[in-house]
N, CA, C and O atoms as CSV, one atom per row, in Angstrom:
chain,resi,resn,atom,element,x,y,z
A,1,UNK,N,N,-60.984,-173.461,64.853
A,1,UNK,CA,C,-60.683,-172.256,64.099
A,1,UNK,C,C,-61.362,-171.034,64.728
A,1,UNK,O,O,-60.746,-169.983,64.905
A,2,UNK,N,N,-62.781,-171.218,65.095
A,2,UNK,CA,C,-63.389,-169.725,66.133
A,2,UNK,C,C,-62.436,-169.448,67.104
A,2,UNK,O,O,-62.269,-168.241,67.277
A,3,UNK,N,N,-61.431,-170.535,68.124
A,3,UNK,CA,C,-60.433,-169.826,68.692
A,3,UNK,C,C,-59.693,-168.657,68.129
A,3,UNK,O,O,-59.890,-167.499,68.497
A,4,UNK,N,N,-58.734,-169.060,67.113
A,4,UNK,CA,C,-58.178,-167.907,66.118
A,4,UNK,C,C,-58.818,-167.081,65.957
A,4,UNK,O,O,-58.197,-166.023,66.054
A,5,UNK,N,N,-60.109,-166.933,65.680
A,5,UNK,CA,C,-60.634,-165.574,65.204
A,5,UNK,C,C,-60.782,-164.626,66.298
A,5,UNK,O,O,-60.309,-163.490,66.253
A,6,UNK,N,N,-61.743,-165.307,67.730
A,6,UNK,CA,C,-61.804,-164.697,68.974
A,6,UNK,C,C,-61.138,-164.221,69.390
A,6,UNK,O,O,-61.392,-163.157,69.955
A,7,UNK,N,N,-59.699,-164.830,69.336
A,7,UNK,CA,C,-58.564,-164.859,69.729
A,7,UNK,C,C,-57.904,-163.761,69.391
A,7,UNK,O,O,-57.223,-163.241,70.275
A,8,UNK,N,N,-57.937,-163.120,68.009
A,8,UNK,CA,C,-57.342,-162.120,66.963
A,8,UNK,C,C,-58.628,-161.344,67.443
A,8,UNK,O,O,-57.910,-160.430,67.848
A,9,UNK,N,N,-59.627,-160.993,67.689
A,9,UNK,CA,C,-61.017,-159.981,68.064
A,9,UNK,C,C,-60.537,-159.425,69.490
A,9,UNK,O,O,-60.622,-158.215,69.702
A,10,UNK,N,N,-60.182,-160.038,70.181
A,10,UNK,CA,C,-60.232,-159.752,71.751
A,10,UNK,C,C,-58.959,-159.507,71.637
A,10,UNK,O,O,-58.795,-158.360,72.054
A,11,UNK,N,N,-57.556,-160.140,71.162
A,11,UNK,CA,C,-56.389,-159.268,71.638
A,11,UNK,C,C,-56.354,-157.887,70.907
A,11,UNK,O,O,-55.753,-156.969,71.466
A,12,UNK,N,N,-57.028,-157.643,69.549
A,12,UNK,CA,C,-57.453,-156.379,68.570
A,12,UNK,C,C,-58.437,-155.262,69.262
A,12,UNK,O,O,-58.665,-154.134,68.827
A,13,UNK,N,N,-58.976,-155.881,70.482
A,13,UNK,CA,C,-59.725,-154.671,71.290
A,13,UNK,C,C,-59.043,-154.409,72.459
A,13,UNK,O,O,-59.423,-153.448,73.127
A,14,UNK,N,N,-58.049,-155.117,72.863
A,14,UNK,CA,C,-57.310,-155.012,73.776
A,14,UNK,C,C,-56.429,-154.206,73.498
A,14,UNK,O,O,-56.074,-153.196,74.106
A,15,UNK,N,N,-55.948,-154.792,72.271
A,15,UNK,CA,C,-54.874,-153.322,71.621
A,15,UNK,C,C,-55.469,-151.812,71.500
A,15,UNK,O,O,-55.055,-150.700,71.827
A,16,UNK,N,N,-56.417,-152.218,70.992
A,16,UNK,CA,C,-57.004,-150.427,70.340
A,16,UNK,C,C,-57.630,-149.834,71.918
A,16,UNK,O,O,-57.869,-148.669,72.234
A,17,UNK,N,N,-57.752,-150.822,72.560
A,17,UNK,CA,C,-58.241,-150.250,74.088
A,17,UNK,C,C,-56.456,-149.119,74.869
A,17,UNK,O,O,-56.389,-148.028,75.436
A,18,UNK,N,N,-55.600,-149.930,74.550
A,18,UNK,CA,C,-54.494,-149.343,75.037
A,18,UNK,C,C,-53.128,-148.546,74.266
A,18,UNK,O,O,-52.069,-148.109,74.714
A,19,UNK,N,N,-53.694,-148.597,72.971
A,19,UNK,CA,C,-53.678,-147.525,71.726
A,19,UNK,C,C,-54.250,-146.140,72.368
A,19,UNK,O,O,-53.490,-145.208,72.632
A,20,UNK,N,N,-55.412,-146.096,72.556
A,20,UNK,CA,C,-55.757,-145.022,73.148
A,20,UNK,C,C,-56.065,-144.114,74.538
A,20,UNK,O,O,-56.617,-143.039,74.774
A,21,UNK,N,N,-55.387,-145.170,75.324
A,21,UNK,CA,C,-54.731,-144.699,76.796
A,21,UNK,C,C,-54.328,-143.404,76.606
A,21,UNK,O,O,-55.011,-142.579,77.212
A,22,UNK,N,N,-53.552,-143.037,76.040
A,22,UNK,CA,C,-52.736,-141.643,76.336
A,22,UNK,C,C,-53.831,-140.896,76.032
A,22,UNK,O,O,-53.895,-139.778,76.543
A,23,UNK,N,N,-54.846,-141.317,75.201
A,23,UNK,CA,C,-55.366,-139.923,74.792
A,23,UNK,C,C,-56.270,-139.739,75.843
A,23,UNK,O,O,-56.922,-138.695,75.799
A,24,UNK,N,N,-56.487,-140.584,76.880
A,24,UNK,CA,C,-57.419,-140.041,78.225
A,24,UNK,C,C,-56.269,-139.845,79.335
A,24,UNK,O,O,-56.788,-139.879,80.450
A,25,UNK,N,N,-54.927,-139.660,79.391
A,25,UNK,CA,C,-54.532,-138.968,80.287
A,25,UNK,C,C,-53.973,-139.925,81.065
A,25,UNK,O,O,-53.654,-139.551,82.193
A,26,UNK,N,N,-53.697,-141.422,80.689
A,26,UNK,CA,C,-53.204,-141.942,81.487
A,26,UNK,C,C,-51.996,-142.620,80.690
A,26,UNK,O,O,-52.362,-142.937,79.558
A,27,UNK,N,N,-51.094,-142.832,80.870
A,27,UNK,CA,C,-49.836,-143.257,80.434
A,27,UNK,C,C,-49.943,-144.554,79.315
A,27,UNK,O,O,-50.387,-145.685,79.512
A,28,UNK,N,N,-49.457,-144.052,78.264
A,28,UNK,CA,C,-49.141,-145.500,77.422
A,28,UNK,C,C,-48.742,-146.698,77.838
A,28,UNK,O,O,-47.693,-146.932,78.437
A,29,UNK,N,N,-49.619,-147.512,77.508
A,29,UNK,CA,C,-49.034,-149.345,77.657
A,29,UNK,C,C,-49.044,-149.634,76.576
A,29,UNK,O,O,-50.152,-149.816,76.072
A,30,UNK,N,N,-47.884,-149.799,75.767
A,30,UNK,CA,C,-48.013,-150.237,74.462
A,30,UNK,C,C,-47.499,-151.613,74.852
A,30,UNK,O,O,-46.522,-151.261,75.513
A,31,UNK,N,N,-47.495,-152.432,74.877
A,31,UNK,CA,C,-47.462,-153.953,75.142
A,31,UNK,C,C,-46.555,-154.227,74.444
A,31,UNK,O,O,-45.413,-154.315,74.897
A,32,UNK,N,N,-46.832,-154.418,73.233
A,32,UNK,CA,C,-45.892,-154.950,72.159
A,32,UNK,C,C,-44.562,-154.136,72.038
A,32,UNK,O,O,-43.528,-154.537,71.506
A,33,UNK,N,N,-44.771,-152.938,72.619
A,33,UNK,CA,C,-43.668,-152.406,72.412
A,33,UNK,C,C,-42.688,-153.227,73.584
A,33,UNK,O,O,-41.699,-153.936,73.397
A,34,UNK,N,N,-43.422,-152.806,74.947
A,34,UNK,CA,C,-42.264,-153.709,76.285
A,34,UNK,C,C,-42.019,-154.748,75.879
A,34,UNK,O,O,-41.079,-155.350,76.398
A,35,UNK,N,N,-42.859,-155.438,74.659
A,35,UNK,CA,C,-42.254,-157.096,74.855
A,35,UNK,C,C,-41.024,-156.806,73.490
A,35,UNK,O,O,-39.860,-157.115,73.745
A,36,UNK,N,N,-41.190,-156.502,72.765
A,36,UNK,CA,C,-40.133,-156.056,71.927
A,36,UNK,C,C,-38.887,-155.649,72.620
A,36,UNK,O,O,-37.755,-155.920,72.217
A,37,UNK,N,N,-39.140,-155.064,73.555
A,37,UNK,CA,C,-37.446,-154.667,74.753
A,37,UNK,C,C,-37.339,-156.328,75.018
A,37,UNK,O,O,-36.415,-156.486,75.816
A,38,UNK,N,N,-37.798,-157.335,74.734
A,38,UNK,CA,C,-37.286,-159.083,75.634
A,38,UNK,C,C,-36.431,-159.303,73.871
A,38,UNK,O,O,-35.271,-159.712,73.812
A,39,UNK,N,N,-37.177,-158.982,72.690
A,39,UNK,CA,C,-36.678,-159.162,71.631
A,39,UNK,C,C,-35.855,-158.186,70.648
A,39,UNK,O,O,-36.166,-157.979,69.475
A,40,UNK,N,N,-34.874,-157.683,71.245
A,40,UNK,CA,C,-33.745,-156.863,71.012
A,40,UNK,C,C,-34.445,-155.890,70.155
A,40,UNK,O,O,-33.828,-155.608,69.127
A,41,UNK,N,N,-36.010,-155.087,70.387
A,41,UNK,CA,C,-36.042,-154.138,70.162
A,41,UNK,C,C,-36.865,-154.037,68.618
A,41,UNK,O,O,-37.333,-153.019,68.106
A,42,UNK,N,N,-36.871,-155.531,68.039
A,42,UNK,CA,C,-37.824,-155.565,67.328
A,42,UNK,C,C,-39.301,-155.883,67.648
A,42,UNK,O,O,-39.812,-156.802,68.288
A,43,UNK,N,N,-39.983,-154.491,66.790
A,43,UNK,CA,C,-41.434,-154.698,67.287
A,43,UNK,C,C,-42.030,-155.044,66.423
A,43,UNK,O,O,-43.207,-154.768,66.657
A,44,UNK,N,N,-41.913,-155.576,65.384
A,44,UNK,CA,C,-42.742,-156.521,64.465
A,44,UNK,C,C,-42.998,-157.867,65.406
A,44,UNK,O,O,-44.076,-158.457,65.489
A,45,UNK,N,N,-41.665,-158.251,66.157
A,45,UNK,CA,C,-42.344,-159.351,66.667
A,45,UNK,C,C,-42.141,-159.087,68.011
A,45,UNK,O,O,-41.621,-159.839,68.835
A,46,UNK,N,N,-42.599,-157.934,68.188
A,46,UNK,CA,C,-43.107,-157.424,70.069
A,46,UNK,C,C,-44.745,-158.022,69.505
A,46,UNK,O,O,-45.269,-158.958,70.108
A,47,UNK,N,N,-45.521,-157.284,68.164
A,47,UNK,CA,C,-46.791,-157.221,68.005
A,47,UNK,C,C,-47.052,-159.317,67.392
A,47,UNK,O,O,-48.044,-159.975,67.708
A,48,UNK,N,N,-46.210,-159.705,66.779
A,48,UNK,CA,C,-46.772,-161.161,66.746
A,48,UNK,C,C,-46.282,-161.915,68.223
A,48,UNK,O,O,-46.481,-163.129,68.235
A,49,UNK,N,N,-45.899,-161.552,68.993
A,49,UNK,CA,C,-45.516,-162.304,70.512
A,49,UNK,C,C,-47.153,-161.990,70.939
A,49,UNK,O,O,-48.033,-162.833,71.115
A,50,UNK,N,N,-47.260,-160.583,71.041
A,50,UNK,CA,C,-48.507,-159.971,71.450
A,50,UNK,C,C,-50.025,-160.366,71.298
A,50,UNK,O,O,-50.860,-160.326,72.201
A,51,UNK,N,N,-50.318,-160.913,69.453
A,51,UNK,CA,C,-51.067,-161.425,69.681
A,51,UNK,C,C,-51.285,-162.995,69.580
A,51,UNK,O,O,-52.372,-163.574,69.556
A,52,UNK,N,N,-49.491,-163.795,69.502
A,52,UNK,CA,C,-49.617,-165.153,70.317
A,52,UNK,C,C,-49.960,-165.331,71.615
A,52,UNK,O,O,-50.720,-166.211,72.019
A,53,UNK,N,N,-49.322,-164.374,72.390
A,53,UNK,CA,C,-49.696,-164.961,73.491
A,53,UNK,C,C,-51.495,-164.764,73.789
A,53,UNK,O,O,-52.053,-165.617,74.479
A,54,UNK,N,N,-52.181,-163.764,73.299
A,54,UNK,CA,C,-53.774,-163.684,72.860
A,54,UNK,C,C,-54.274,-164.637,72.607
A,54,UNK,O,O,-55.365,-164.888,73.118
A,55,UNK,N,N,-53.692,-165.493,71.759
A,55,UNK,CA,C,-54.206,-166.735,71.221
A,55,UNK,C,C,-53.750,-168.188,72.021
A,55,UNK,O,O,-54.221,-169.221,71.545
A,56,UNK,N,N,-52.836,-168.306,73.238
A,56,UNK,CA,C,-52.381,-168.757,74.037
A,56,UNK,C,C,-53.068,-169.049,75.223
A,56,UNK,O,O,-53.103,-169.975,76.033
A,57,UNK,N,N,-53.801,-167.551,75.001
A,57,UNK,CA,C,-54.501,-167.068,76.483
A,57,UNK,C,C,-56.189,-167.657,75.940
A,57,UNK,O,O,-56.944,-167.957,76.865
A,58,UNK,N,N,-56.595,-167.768,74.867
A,58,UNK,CA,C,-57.761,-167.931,74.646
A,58,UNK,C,C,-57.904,-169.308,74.584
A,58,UNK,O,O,-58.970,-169.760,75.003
A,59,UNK,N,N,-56.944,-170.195,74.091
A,59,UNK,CA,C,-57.173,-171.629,74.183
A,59,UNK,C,C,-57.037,-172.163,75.776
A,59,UNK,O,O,-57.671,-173.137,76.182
A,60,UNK,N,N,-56.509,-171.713,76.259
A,60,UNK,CA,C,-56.508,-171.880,77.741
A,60,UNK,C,C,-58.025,-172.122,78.536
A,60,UNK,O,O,-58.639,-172.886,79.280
A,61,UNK,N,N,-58.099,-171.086,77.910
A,61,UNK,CA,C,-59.598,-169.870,78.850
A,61,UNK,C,C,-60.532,-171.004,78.409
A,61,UNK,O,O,-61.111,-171.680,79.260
A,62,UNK,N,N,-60.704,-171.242,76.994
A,62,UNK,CA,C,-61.813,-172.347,76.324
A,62,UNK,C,C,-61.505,-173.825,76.669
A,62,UNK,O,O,-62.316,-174.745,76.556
A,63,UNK,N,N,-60.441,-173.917,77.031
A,63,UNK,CA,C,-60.039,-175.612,77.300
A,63,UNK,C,C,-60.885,-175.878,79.287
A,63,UNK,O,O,-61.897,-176.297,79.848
A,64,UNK,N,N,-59.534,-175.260,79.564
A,64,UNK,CA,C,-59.503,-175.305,80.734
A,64,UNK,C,C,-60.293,-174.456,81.892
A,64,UNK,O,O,-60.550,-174.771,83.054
A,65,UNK,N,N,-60.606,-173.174,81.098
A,65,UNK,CA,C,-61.670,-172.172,82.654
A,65,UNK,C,C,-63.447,-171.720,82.443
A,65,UNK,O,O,-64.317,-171.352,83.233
A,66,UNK,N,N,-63.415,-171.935,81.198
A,66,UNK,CA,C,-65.178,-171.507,80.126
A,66,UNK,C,C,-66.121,-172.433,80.785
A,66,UNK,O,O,-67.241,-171.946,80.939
A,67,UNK,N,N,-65.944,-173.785,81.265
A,67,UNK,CA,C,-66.530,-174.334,82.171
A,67,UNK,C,C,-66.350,-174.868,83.275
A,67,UNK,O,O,-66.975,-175.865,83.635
A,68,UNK,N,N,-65.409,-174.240,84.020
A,68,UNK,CA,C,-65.021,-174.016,85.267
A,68,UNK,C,C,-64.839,-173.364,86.486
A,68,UNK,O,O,-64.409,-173.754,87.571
A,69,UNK,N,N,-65.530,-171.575,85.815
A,69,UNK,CA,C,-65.014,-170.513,86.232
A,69,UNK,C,C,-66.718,-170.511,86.718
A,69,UNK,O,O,-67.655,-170.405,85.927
A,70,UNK,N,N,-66.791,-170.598,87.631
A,70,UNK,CA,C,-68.494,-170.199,88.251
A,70,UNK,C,C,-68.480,-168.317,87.977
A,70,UNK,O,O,-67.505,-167.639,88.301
A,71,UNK,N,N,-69.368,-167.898,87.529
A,71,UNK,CA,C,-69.996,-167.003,87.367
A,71,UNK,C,C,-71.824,-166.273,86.983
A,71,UNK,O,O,-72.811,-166.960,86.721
A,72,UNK,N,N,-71.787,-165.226,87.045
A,72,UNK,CA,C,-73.146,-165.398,86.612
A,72,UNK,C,C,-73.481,-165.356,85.096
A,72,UNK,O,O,-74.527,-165.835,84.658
A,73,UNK,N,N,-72.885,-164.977,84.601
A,73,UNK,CA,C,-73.228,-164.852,83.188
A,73,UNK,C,C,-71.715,-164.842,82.645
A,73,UNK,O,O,-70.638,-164.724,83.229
A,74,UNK,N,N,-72.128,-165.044,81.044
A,74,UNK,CA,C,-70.498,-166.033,80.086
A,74,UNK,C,C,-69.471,-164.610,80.295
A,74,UNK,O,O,-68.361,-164.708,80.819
A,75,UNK,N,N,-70.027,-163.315,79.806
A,75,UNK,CA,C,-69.330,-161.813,80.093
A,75,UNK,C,C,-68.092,-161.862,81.496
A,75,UNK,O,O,-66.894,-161.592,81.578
A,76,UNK,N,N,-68.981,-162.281,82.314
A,76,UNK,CA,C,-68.296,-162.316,83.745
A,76,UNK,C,C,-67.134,-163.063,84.079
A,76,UNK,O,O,-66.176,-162.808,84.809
A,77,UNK,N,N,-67.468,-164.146,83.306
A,77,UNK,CA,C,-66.435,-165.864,83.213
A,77,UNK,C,C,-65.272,-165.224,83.028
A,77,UNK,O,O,-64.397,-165.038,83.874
A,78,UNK,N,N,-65.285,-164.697,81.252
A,78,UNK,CA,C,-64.545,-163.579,81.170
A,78,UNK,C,C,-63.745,-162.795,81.760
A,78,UNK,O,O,-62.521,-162.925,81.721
A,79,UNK,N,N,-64.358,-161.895,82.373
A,79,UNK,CA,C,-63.201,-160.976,82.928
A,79,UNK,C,C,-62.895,-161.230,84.082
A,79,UNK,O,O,-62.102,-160.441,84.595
A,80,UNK,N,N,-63.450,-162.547,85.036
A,80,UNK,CA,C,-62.654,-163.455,86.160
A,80,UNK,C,C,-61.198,-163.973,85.322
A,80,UNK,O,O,-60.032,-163.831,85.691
A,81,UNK,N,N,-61.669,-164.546,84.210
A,81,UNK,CA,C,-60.107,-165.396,83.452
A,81,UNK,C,C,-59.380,-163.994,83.342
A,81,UNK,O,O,-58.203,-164.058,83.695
A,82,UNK,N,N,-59.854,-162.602,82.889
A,82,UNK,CA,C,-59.094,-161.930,82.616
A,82,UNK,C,C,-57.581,-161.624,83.957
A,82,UNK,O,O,-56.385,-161.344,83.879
A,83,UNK,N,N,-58.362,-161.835,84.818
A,83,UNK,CA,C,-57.214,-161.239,86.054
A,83,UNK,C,C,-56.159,-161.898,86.174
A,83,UNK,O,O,-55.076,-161.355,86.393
A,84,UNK,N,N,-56.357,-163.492,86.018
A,84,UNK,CA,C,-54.647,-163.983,86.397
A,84,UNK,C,C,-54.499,-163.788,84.878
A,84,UNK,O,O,-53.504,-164.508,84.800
A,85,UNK,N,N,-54.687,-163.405,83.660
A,85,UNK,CA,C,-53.840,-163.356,82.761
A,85,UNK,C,C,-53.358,-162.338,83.255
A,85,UNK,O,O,-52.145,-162.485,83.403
A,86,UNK,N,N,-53.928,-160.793,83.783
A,86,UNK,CA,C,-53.127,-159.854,84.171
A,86,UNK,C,C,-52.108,-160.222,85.104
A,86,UNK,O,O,-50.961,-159.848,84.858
A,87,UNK,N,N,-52.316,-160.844,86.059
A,87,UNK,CA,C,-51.555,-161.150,87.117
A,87,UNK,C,C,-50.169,-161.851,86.265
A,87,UNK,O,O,-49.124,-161.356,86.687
A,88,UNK,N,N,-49.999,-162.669,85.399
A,88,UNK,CA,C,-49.070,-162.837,84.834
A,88,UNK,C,C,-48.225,-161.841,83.873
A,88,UNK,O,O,-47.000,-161.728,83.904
A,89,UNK,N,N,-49.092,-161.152,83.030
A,89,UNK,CA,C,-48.807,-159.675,82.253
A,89,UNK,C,C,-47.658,-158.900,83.282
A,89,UNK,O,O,-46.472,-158.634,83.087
A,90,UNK,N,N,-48.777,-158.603,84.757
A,90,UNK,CA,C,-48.294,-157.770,85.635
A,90,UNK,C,C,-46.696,-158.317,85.898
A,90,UNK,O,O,-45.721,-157.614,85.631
A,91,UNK,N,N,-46.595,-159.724,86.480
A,91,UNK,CA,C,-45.396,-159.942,86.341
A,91,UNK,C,C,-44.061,-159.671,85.674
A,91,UNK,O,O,-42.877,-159.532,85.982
A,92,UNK,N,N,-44.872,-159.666,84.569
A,92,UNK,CA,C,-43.523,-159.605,83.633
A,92,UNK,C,C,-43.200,-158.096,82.990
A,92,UNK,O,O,-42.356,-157.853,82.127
A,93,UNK,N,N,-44.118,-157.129,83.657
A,93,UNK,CA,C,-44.272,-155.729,83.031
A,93,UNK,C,C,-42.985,-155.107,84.619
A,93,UNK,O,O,-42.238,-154.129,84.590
A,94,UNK,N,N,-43.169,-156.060,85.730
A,94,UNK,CA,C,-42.638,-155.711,87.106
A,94,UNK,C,C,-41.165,-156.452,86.869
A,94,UNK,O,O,-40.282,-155.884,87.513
A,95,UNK,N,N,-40.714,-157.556,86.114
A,95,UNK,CA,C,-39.244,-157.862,85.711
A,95,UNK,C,C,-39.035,-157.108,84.764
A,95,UNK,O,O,-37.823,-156.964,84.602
A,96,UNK,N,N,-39.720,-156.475,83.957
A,96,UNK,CA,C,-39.392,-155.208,82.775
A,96,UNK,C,C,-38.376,-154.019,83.888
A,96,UNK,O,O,-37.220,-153.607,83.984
A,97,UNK,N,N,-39.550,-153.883,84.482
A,97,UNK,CA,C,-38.543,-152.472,85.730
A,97,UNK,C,C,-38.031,-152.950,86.355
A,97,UNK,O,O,-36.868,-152.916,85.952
A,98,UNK,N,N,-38.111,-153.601,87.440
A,98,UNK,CA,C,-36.592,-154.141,88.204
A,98,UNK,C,C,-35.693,-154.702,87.058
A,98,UNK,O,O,-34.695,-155.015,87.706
A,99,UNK,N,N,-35.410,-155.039,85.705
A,99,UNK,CA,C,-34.497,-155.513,84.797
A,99,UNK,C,C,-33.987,-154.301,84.308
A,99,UNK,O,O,-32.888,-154.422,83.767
A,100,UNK,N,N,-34.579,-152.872,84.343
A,100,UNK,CA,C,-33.769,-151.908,83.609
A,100,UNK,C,C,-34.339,-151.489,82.564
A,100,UNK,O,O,-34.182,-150.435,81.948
A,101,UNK,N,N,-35.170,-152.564,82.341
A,101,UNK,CA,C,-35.955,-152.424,80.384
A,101,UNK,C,C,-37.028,-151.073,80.149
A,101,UNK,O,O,-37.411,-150.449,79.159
A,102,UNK,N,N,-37.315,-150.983,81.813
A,102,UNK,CA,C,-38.227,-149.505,81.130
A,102,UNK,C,C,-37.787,-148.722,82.740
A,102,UNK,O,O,-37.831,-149.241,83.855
A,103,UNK,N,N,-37.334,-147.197,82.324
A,103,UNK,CA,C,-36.866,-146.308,83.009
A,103,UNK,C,C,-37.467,-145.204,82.763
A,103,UNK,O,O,-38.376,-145.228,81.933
A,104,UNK,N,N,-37.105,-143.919,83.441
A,104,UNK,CA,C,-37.079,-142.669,83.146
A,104,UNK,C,C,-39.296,-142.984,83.681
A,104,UNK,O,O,-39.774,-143.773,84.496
A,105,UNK,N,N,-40.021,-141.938,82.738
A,105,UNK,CA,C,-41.464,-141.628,82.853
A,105,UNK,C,C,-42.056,-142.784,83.070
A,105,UNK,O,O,-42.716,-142.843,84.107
A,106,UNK,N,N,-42.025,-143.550,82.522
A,106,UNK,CA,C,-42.728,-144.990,82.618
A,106,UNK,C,C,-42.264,-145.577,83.678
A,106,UNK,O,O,-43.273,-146.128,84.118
A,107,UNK,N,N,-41.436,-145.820,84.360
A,107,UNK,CA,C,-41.055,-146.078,85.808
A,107,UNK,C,C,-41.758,-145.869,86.759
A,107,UNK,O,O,-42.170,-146.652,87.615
A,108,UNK,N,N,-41.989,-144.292,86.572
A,108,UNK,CA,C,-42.784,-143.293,87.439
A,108,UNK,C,C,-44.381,-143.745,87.143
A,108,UNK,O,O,-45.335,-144.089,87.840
A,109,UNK,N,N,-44.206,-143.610,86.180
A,109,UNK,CA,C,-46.062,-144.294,86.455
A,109,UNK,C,C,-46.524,-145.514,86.301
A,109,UNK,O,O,-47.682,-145.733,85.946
A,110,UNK,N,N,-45.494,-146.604,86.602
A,110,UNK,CA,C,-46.034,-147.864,87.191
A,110,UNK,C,C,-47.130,-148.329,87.375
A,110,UNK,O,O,-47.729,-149.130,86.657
A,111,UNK,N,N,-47.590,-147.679,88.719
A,111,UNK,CA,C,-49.313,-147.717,89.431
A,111,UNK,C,C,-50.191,-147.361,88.020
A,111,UNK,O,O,-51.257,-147.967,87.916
A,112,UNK,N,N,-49.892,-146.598,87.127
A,112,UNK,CA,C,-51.230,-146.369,86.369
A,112,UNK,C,C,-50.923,-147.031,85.485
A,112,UNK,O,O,-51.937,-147.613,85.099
A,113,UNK,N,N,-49.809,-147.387,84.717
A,113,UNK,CA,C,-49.666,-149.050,83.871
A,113,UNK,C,C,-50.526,-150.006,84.159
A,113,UNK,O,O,-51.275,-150.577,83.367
A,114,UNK,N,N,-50.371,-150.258,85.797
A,114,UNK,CA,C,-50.545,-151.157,86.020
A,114,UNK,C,C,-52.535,-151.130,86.055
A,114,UNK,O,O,-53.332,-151.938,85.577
A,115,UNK,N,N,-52.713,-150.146,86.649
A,115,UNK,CA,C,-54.252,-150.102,86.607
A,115,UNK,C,C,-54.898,-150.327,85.212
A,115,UNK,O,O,-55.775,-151.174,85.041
A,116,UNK,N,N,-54.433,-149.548,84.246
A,116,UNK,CA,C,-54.842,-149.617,83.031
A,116,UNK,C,C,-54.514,-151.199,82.205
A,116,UNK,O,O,-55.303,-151.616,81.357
A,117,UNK,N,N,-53.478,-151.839,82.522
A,117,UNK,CA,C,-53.573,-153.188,82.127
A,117,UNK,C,C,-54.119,-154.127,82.515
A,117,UNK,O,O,-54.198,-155.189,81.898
A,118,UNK,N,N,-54.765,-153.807,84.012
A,118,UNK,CA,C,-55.528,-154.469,84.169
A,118,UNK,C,C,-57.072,-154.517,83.340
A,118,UNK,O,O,-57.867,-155.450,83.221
A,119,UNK,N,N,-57.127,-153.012,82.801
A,119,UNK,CA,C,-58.023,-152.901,82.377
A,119,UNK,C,C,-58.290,-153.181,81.407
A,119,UNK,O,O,-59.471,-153.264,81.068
A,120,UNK,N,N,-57.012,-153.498,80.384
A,120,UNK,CA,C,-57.267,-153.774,79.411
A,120,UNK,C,C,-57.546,-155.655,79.158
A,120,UNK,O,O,-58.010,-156.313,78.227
A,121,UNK,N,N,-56.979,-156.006,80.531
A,121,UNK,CA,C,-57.082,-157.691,80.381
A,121,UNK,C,C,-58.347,-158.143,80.738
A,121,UNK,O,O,-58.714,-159.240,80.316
A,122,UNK,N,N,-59.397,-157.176,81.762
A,122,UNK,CA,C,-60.549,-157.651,81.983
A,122,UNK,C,C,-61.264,-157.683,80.602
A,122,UNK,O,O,-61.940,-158.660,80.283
A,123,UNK,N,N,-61.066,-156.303,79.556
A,123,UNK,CA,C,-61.393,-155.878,78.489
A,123,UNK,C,C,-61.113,-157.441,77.407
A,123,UNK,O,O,-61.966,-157.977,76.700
A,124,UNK,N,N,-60.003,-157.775,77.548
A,124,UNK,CA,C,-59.794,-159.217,76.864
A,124,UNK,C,C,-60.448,-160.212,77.081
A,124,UNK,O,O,-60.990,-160.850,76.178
A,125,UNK,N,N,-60.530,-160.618,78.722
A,125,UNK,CA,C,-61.699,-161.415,79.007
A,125,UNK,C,C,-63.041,-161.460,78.772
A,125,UNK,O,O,-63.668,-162.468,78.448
A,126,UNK,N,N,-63.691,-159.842,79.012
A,126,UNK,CA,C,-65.047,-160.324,78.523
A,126,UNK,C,C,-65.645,-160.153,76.847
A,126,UNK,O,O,-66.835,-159.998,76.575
A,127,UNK,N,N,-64.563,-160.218,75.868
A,127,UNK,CA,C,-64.337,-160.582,74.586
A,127,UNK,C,C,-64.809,-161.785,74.534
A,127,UNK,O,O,-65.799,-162.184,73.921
A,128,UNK,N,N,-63.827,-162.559,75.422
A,128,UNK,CA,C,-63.701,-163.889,75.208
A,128,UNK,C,C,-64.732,-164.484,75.849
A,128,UNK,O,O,-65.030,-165.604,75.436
A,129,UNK,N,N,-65.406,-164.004,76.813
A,129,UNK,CA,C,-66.622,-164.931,77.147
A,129,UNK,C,C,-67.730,-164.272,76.602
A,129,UNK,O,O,-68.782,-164.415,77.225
A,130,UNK,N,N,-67.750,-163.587,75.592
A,130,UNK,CA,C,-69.124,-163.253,75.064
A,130,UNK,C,C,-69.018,-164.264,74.259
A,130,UNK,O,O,-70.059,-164.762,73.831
A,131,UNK,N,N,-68.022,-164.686,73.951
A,131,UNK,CA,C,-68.413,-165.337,72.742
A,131,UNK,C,C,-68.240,-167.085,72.825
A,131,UNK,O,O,-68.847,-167.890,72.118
A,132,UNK,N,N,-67.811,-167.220,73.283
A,132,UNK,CA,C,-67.299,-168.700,74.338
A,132,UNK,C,C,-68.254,-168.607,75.063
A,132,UNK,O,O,-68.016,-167.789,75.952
A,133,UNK,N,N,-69.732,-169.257,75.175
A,133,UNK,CA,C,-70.564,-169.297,75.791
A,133,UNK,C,C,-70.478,-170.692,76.569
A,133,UNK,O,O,-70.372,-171.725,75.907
A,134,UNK,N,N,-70.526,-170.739,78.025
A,134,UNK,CA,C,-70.898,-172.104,78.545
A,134,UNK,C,C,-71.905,-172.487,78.850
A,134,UNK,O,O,-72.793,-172.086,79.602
A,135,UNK,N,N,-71.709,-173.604,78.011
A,135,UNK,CA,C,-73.463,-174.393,77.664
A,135,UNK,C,C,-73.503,-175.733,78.697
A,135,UNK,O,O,-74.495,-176.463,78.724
């Protein structure tokens, strides 16, 4: 059950981390919204895809990488797991634009999507290893 909660903590700072993107000048990633373009546009369940796959990504991280991921400290473990979740994110944010699903401004700023989601996935990771300590 601490999965679920972590799980709902870290994709909830991940969100409010990229909630407030625009207001520093760098282009909205609303997540839930692009994944809502895979689900004909409903974003009630752009935002429960959003924080399943959070909770997808955290049982993973605790099964399979929390004691696997050499680092120096649990923080770090963290935002190592964070990158291939981006790296997968990134994927599917890069079949979003070559598919058509996001055009016009957001096209154009790609590169800073993309920087900022990364940022927000390291931001997810070291959620998750503060608190997922490997013992």
């Amino acid at each position: 059950m601490k999965i679920v909660w972590i799980s709902l903590l870290a994709t909830s700072v991940m969100s409010a981390f990229i909630l407030i993107l625009p207001l520093t000048g760098l282009p909205a990633l609303n997540i839930p919204e692009l994944l809502s373009t895979l689900l004909h546009g409903n974003i009630v369940a752009g935002w429960v895809l959003h924080f399943a796959i959070g909770l997808i990504y955290a049982f993973i991280y605790v099964v399979f990488f929390n004691h696997t991921i050499p680092a120096i400290n649990d923080t770090l473990r963290g935002m190592l797991f964070g990158i291939p979740a981006f790296m997968v994110s990134q994927t599917i944010l890069l079949l979003l634009v070559t598919g058509g699903y996001i055009t016009g401004p957001e096209k154009e700023s790609a590169t800073l999507m993309a920087f900022a989601n990364c940022a927000a996935h390291l931001l997810y990771g070291s959620v998750l290893g503060s608190y997922f300590k490997n013992k």
